[in-house]
C-alpha positions as CSV (number, residue, x, y, z in Angstrom):
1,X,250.7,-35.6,86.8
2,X,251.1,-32.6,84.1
3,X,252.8,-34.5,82.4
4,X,249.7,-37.2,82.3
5,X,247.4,-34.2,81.8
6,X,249.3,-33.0,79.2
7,X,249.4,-36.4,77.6
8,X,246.0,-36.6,77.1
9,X,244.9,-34.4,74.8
10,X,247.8,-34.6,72.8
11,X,246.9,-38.2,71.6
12,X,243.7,-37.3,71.4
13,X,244.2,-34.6,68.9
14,X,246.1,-36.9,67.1
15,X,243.5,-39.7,66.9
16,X,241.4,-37.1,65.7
17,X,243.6,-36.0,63.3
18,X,244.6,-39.2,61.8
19,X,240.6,-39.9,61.5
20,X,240.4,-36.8,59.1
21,X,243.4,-37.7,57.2
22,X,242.2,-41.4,56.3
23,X,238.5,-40.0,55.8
24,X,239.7,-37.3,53.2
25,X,241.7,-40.2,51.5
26,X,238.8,-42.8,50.9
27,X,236.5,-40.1,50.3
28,X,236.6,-40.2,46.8
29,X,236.1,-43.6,46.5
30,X,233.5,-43.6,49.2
31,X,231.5,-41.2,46.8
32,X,232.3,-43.1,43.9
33,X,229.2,-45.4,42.9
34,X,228.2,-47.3,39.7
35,X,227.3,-45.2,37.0
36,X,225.0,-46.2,33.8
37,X,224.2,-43.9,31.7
38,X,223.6,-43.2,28.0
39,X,224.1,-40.2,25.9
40,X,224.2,-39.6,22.0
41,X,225.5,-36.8,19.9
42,X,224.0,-35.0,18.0
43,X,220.3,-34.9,19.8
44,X,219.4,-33.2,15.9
45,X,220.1,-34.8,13.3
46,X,219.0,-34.5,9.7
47,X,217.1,-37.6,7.6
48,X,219.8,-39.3,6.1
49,X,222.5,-38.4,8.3
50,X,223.9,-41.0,11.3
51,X,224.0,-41.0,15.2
52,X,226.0,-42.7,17.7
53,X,224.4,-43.7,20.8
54,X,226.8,-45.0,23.9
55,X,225.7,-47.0,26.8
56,X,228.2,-46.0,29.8
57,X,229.1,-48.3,32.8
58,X,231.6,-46.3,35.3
59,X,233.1,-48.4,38.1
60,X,231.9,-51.5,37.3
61,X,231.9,-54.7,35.5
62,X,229.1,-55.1,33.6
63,X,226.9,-58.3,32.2
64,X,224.3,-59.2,30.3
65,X,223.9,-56.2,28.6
66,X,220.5,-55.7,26.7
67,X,220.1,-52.6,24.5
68,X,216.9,-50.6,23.8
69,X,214.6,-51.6,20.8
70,X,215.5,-48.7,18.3
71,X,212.4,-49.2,16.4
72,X,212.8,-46.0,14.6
73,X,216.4,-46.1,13.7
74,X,218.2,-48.6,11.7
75,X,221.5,-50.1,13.0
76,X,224.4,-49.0,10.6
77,X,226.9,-49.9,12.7
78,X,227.7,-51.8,16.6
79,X,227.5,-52.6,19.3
80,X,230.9,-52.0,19.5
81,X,232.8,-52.7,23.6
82,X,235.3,-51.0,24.8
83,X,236.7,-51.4,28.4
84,X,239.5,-48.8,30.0
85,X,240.6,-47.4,32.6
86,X,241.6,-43.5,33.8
87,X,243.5,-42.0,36.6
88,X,243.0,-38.8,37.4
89,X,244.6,-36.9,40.3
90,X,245.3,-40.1,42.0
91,X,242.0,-41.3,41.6
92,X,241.4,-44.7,39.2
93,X,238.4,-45.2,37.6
94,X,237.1,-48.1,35.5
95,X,234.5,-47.8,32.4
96,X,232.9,-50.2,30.1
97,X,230.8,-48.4,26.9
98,X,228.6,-50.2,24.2
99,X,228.1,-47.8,21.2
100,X,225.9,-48.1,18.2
101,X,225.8,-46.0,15.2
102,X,222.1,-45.4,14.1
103,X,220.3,-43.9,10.9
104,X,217.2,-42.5,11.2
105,X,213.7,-44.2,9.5
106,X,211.9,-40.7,9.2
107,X,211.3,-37.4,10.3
108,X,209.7,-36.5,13.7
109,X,210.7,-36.9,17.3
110,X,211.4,-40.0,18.4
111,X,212.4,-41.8,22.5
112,X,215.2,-44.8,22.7
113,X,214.1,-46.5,25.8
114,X,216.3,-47.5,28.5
115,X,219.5,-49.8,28.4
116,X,219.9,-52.6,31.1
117,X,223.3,-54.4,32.8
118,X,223.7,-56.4,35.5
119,X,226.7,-55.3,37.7
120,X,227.6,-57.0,41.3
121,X,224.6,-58.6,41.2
122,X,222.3,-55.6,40.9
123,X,220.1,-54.8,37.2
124,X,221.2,-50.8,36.2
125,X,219.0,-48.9,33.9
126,X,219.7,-45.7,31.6
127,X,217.2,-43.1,31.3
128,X,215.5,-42.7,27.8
129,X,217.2,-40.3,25.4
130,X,215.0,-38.2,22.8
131,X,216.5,-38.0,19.2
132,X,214.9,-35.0,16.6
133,X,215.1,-35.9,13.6
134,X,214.6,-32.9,10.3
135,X,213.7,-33.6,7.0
136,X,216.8,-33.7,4.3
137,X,216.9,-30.3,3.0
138,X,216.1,-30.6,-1.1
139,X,219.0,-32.2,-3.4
140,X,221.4,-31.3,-5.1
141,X,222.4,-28.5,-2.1
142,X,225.2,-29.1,0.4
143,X,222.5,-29.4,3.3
144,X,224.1,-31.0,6.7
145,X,226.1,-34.0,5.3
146,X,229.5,-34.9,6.6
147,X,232.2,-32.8,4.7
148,X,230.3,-31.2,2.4
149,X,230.4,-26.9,1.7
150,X,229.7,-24.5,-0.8
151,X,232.4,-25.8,-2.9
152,X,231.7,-29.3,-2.9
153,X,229.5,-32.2,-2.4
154,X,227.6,-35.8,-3.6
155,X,224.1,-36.3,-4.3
156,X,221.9,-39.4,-4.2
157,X,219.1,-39.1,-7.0
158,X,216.9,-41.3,-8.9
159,X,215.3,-40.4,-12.5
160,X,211.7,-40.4,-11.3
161,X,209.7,-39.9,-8.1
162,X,207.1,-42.0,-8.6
163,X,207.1,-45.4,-10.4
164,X,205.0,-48.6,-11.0
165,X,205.9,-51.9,-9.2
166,X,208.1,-53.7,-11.6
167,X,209.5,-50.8,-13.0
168,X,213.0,-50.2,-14.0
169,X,214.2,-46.8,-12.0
170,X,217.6,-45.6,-12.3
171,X,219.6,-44.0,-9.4
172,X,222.7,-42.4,-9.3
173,X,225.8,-40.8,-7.2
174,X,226.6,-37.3,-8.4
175,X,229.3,-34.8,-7.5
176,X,229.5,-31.5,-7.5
177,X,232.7,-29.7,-6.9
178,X,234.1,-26.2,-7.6
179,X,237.8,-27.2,-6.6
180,X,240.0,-29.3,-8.0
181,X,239.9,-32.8,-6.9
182,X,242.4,-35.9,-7.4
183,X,240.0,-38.9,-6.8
184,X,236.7,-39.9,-5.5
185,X,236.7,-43.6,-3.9
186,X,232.7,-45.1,-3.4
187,X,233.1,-46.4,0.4
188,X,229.6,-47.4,1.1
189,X,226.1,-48.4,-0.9
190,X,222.9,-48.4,0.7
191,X,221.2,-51.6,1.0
192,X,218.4,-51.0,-1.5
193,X,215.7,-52.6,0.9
194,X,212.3,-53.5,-1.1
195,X,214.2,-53.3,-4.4
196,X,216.0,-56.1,-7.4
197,X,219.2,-53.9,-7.9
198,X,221.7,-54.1,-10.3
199,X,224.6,-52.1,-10.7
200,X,225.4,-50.7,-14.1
201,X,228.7,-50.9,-15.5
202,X,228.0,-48.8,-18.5
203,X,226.6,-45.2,-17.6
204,X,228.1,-41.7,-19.4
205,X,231.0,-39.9,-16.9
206,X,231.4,-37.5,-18.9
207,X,231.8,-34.2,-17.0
208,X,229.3,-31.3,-17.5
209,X,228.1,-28.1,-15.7
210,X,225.8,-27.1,-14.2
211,X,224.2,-24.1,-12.0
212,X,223.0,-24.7,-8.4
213,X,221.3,-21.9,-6.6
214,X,223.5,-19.3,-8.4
215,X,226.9,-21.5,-8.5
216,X,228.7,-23.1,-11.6
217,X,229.4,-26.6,-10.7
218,X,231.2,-29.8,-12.2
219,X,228.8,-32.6,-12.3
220,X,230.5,-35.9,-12.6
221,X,228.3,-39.7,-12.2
222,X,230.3,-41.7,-9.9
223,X,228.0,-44.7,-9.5
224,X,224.4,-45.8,-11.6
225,X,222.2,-48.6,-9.8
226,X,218.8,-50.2,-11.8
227,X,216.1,-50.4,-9.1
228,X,212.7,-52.5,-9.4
229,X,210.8,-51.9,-6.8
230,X,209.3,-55.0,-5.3
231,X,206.7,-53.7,-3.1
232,X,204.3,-50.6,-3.0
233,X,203.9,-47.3,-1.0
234,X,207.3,-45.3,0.0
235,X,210.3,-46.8,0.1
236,X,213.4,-45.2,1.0
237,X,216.9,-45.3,-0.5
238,X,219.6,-45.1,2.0
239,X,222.6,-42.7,2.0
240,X,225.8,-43.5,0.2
241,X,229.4,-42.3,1.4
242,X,232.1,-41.3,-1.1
243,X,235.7,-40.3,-0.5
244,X,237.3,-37.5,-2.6
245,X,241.0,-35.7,-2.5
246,X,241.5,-32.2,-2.0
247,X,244.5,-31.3,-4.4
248,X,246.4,-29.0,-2.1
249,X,249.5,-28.9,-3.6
250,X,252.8,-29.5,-1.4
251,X,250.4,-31.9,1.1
252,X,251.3,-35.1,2.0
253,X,247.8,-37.4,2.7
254,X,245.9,-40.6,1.8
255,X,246.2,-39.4,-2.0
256,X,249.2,-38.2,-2.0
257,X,249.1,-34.5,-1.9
258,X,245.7,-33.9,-1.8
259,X,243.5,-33.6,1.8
260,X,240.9,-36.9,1.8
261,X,237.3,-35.7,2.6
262,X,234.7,-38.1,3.0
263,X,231.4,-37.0,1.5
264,X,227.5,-38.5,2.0
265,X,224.5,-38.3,0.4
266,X,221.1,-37.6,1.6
267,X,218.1,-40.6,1.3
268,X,215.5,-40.5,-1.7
269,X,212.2,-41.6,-1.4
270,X,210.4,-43.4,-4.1
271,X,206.5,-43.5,-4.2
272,X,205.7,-46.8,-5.6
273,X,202.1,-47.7,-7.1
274,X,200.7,-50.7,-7.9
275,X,199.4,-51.8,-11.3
276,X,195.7,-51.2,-12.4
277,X,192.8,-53.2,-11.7
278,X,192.1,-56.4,-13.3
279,X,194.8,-58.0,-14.9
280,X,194.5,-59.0,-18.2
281,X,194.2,-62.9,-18.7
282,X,197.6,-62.6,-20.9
283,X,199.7,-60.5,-18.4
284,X,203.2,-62.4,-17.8
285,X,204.5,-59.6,-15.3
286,X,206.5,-57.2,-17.7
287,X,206.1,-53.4,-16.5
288,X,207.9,-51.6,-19.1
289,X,208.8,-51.7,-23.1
290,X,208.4,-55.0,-24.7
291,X,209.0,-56.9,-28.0
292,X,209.3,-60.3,-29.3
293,X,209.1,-62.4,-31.8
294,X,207.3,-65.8,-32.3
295,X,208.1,-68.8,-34.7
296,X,207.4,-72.7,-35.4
297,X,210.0,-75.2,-36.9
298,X,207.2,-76.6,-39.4
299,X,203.7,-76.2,-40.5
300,X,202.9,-79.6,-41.6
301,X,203.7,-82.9,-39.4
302,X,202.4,-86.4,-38.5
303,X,200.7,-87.1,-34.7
304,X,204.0,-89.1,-34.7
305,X,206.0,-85.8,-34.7
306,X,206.4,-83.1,-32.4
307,X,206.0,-78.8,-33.2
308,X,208.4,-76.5,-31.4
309,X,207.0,-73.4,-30.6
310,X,210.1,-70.7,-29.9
311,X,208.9,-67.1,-28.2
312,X,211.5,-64.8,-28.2
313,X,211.1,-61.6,-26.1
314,X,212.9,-58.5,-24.7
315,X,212.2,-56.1,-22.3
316,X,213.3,-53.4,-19.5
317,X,211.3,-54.3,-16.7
318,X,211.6,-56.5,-13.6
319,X,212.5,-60.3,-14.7
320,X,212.1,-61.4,-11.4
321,X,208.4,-61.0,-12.1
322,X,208.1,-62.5,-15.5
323,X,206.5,-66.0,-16.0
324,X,206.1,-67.7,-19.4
325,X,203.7,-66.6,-21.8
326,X,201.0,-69.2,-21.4
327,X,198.2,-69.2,-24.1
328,X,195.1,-71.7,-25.3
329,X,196.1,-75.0,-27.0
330,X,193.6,-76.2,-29.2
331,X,191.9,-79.5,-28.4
332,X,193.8,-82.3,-30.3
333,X,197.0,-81.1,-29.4
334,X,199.3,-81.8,-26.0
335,X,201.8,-79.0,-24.6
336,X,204.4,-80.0,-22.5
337,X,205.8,-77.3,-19.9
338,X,207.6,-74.8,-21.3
339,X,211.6,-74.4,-20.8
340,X,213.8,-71.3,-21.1
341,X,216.6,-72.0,-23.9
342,X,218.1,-68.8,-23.2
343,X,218.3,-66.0,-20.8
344,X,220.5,-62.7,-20.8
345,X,220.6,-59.8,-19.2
346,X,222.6,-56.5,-20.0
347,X,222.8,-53.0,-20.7
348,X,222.3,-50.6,-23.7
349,X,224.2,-47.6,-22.4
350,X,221.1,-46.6,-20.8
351,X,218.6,-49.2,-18.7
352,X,219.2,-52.6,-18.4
353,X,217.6,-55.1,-20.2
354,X,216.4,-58.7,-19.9
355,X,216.2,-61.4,-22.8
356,X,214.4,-64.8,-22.7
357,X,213.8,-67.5,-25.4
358,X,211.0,-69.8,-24.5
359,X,210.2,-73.3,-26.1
360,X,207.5,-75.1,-26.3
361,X,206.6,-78.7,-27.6
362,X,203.4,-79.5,-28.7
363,X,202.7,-83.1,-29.5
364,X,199.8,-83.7,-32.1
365,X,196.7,-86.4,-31.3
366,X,194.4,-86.3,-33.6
367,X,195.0,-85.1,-37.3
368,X,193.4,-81.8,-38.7
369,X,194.3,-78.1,-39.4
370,X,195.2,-76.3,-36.0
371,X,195.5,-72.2,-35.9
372,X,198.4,-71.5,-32.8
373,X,197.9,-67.8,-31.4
374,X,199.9,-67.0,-28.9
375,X,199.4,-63.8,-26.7
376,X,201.4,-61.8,-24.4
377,X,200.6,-58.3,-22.2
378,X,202.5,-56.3,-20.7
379,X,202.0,-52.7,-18.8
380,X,203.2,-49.8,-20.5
381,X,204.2,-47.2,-17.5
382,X,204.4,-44.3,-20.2
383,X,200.9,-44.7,-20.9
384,X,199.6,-46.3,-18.0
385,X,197.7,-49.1,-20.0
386,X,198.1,-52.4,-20.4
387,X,199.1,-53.9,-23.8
388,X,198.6,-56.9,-25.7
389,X,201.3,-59.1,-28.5
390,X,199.8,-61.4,-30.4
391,X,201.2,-63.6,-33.2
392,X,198.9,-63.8,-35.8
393,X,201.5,-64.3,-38.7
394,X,201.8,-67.9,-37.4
395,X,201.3,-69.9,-40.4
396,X,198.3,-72.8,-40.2
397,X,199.6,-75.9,-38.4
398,X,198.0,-79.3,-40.7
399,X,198.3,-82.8,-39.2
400,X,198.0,-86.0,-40.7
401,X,197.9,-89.4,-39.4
402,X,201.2,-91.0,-39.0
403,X,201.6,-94.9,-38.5
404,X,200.9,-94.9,-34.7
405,X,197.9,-93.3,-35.2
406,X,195.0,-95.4,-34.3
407,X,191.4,-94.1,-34.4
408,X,189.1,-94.8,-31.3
409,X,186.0,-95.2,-33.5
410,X,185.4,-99.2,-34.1
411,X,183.3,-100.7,-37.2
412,X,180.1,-100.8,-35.2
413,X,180.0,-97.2,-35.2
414,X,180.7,-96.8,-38.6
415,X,178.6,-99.8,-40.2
416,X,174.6,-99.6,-40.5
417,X,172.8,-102.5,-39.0
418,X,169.5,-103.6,-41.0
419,X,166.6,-102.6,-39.5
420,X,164.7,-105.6,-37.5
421,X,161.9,-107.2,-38.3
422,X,158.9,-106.0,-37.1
423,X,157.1,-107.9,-34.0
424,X,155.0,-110.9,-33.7
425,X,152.7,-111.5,-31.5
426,X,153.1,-114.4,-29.8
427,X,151.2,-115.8,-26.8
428,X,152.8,-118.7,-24.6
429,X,149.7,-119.7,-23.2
430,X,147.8,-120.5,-26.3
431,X,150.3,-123.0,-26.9
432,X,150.3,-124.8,-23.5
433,X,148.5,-128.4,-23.2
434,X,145.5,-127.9,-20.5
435,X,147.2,-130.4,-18.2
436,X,149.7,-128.3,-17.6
437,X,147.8,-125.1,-16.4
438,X,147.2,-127.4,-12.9
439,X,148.5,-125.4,-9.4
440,X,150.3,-128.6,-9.0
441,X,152.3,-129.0,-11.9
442,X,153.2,-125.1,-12.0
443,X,154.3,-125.2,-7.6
444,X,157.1,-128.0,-9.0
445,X,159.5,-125.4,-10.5
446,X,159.2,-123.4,-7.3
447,X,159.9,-126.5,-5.2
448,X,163.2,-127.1,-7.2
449,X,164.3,-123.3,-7.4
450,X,164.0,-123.7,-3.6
451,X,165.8,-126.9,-2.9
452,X,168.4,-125.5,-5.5
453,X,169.2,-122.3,-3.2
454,X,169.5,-124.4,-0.1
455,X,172.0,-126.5,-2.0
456,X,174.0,-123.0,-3.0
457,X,174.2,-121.7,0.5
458,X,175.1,-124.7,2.0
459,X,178.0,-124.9,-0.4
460,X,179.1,-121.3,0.0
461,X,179.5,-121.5,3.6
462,X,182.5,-124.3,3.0
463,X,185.7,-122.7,2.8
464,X,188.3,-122.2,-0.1
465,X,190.8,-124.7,-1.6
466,X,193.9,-123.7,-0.6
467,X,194.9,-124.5,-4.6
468,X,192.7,-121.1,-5.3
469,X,195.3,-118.4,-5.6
470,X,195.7,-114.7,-6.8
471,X,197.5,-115.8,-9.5
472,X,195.0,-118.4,-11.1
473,X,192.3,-115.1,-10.8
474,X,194.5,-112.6,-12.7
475,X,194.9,-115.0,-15.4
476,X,191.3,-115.0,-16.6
477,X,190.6,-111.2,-14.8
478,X,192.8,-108.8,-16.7
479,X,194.5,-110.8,-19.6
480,X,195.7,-107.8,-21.8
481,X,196.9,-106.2,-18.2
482,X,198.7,-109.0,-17.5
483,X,200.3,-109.2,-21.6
484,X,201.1,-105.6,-21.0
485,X,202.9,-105.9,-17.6
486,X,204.7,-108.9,-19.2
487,X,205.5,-106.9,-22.3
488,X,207.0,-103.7,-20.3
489,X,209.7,-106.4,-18.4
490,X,211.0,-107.2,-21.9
491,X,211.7,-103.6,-22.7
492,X,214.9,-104.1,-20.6
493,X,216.3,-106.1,-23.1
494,X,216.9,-103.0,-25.8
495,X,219.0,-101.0,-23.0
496,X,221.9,-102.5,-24.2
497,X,220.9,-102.6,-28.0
498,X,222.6,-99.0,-28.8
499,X,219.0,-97.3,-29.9
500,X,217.2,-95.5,-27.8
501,X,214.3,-95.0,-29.8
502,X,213.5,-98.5,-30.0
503,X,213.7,-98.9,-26.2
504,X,211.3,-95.6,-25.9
505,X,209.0,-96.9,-28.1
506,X,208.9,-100.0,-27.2
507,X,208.4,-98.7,-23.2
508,X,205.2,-96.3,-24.5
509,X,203.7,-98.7,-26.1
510,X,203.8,-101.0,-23.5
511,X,203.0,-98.6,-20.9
512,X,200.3,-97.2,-22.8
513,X,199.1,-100.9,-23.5
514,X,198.6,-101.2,-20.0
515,X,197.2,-98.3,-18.5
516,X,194.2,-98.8,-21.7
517,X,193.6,-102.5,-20.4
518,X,193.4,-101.5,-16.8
519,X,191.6,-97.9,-17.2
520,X,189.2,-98.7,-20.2
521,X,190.8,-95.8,-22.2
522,X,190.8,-96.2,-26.5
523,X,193.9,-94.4,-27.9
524,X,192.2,-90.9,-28.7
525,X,191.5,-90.8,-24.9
526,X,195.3,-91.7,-24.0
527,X,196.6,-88.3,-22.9
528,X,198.4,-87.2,-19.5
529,X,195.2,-85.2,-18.8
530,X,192.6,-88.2,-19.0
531,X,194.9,-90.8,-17.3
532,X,195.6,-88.4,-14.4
533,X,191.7,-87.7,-13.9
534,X,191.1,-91.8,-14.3
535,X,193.7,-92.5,-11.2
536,X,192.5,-89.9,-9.1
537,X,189.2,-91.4,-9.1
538,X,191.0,-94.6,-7.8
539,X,192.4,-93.2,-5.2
540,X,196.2,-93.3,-6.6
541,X,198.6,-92.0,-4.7
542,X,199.7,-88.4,-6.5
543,X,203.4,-89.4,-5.7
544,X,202.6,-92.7,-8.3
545,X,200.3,-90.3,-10.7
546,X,203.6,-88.2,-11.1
547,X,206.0,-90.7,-11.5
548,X,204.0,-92.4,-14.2
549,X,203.6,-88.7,-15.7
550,X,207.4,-88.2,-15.6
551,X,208.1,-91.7,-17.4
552,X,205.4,-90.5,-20.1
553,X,207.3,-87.3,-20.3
554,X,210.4,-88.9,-20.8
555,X,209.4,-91.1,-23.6
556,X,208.0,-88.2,-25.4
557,X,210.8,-86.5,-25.5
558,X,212.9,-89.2,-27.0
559,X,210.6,-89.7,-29.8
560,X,208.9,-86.6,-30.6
561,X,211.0,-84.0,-29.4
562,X,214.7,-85.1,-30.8
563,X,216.1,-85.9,-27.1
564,X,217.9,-89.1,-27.4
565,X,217.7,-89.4,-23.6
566,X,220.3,-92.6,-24.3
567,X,221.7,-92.3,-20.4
568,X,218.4,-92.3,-18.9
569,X,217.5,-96.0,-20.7
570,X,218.0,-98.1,-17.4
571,X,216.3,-95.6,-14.8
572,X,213.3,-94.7,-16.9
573,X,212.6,-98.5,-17.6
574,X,212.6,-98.8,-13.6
575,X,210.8,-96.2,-12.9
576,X,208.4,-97.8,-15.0
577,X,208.2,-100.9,-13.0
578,X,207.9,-99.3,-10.2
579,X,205.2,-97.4,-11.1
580,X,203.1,-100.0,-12.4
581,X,203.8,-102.3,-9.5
582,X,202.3,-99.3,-7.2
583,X,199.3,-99.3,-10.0
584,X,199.0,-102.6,-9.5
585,X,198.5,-102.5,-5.9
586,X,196.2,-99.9,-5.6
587,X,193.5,-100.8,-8.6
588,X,193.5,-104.5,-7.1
589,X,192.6,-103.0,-3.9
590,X,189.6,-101.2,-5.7
């Protein structure tokens, strides 16, 4: 019985004991819970510099992982996973991180909300995180950026603070060093949001020296960028990260014997103003320093030739933004849209520069003496004014008839008609016998003119002959349309003749032939202009209008502007059909 008593508690104590043991050994992972959380270093950070920002998931798998909308950073840089594993005093833990490396917008304090992830079937949220961010201390200066001291450092600047949209501004990587370096490598290049950039290849790197808040440096350009500005109000140049050598003699790095540093620059801000109210009627775009030059190829032609105009200009600003010089044609003369011959851009050892030549083909109608004055203006950002080219050595531009030329005015307008004789008066019904003034005999006309409509009516009402066809009307309808039409499908005959000319001639004329018989238009009224206005107002498709336009434009070219246009014989002559079948469709309709 002791023995039982005895028994007891032993086994007890050792139920107990066994208890404890297992509870201190899952106790840790009884504790251990899921975990999201997000953290970011520093929580002060200067305008221009970078943050990371991690999104933590401990004991866990994580998914569909949503990050927080950093509307005040921009994202230089993630979401980069990583997924691992640690054991520490026995213990084994799990984590899962999404990182993101952010660059601050502006100054001020600023919240990143909450991150989400779904683990085990549950949604986890992060508490916000609050970022301060200081204004970039002023350049050139060391300030807070990565690597930089005393001794040495890089600076983003640009050659003006303020600057007109369009204008050319320069900015530029400089270091500034007090040791001795063996190389500076350009890693990264800010984005150059609301800007045209374009990197100069030709800039001075000559070293110089200068003092900085007491301190003889080395200044050395590393990199030179041309910056138009595309938009107004302040706009922010992003930092730029270069990496240098150390010499340190006897080392052994990246550069072989000299430590590798890597170096940033501060942002620049750039307030950009837009250009004075109103614009001139002449302004092309240009915002900067202009020139050209403006010339014809002859002064005296036929209205069977052609004058080309040639505008050559030059210029620093934006050429994005430029558009053609446009001026006035006088009346009697025809432009046809104006085509770049040339275009360059490049560099004078100090901005860059854009070159354009312009031509333009004017096509003469009626003869006569024609002054040309082109006009072109431009804003001048050292004076703040707008200013105005014009050509007015252009010599005077005479005309004469050539042997297509055909005058609109016929001979009734030019011959004088004898005047009529002068009036008699003359009274019927002295003249009638008295037999005939009776109510009876004058009702019988009305009686027939009667009977006569019945008759008509009647007859109307019957239907058609089936022999009355379409093509019977067009015959005694539209005879010169109908020549024309059958003119223009003989043109294809000179496509394999070897001369183009003749075929493009051939095809105006025809073409012209037909659109006068069919839109009442005389040969002085036989422009693009005129025709368009005359199928708009029945109701031609615009598709049709252009096609004709392009077939017009075609021909011109070929005869008054030099273009042989020889490969384009078969598919301008059926374009033409086409067109004119589409013509012919919709003017029977009206």
């Amino acid at each position: 019985m002791n023995c039982d008593l005895l028994s007891i508690p032993v086994n007890f104590l050792n139920t107990r004991f066994l208890r404890a043991a297992a509870l201190l050994f899952l106790l840790p992972h009884l504790l251990s819970a899921q975990v999201f959380e997000a953290k970011t270093e520093p929580r002060e950070v200067a305008l221009g510099s970078t943050l990371e920002v991690s999104f933590s998931l401990k004991d866990a798998r994580g998914e569909r992982f949503k990050a927080p909308d950093f509307k005040d950073f921009k994202v230089v840089g993630g979401p980069n996973e990583m997924r691992g594993m640690t054991i520490i005093n026995g213990r084994t833990q799990s984590h899962q991180t999404w990182s993101y490396e952010l660059e601050p917008r502006r100054a001020g304090t600023f919240s990143i909300g909450p991150a989400t992830v779904t683990a085990d079937g549950k949604i986890l949220t992060t508490k916000p995180l609050s970022v301060r961010v200081v204004p970039s201390k002023s350049r050139p200066g060391p300030g807070q950026d990565p690597g930089a001291t005393d001794n040495l450092f890089i600076s983003g600047e640009i050659d003006r603070k303020t600057a007109w949209l369009g204008q050319q501004v320069t900015w530029r990587i400089l270091l500034y060093t007090q040791l001795s370096l063996e190389g500076a490598d350009i890693i990264e290049i800010p984005e150059f949001e609301g800007f045209y950039s374009r990197e100069k290849r030709r800039f001075d790197t000559r070293l110089t020296y200068q003092t900085v808040r007491g301190k003889k440096y080395a200044v050395k350009t590393l990199y030179e960028e041309a910056l138009f500005p595309q938009e107004t109000g302040e706009l922010t140049i992003g930092a730029a990260k270069v990496r240098v050598g150390i010499d340190q003699p006897g080392a052994f790095g990246v550069y072989l014997g000299a430590k590798p540093v890597v170096l940033q620059t501060q942002p620049v801000r750039l307030t950009v103003k837009p250009l004075p109210a109103p614009t001139p009627e002449h302004f092309t775009g240009g915002v900067g320093q202009y020139d050209w030059e403006v010339e014809v190829d002859r002064d005296s032609l036929s209205t069977d030739d052609a004058l080309t105009l040639k505008i050559s200009l030059r210029g620093n600003g934006d050429s994005k933004r430029f558009a053609a010089p446009k001026f006035e044609i006088p009346p009697g003369l025809e432009s046809i849209e104006p085509k770049i011959a040339e275009e360059e851009e490049y560099e004078n050892g100090e901005e860059v520069i854009h070159s354009r030549v312009f031509e333009y083909v004017l096509l003469p109608k009626q003869p006569g003496e024609y002054r040309i004055r082109p006009a072109l203006t431009f804003f001048n950002p050292d004076s703040n004014r707008y200013y105005t080219l014009t050509a007015d050595s252009l010599p005077l531009i005479r005309v004469t008839a050539g042997a297509n030329y055909q005058n609109d005015q016929t001979a009734v307008d030019t011959v004088s008609l004898p005047a009529p004789p002068p009036p008699v008066e003359f009274r019927l019904v002295d003249h009638v016998p008295q037999w005939l003034r009776s109510p009876f005999v004058l009702a019988l006309p009305i009686f027939g003119l009667a009977l006569f409509g019945i008759f008509y009516l009647l007859r109307k009402k019957k239907p058609a002959p089936a022999t009355s066809t379409p093509e019977r009307n067009d015959s005694t309808a539209q005879p010169s349309a109908r020549a024309s039409r059958g003119r223009l499908a003989q043109v294809g005959a000179y496509i394999g003749k070897g001369n183009p000319r003749v075929f493009y001639d051939e095809l105006f004329k025809s073409l012209q032939g037909y659109l006068a018989a069919r839109l009442q238009l005389g040969p002085a009224q036989m422009t693009q202009e005129n025709v368009r206005k005359a199928l708009s107002e029945r109701n031609v498709s615009p598709a049709t209008v252009q096609n004709l336009l392009s077939v017009w434009q075609t021909c011109e070219q070929a005869l008054f502007a030099g273009q042989s246009q020889a490969a384009q014989m078969d598919t301008t002559w059926r374009q033409a059909e086409s067109v004119v079948q589409d013509l012919e469709k919709t003017l029977r309709k009206g």
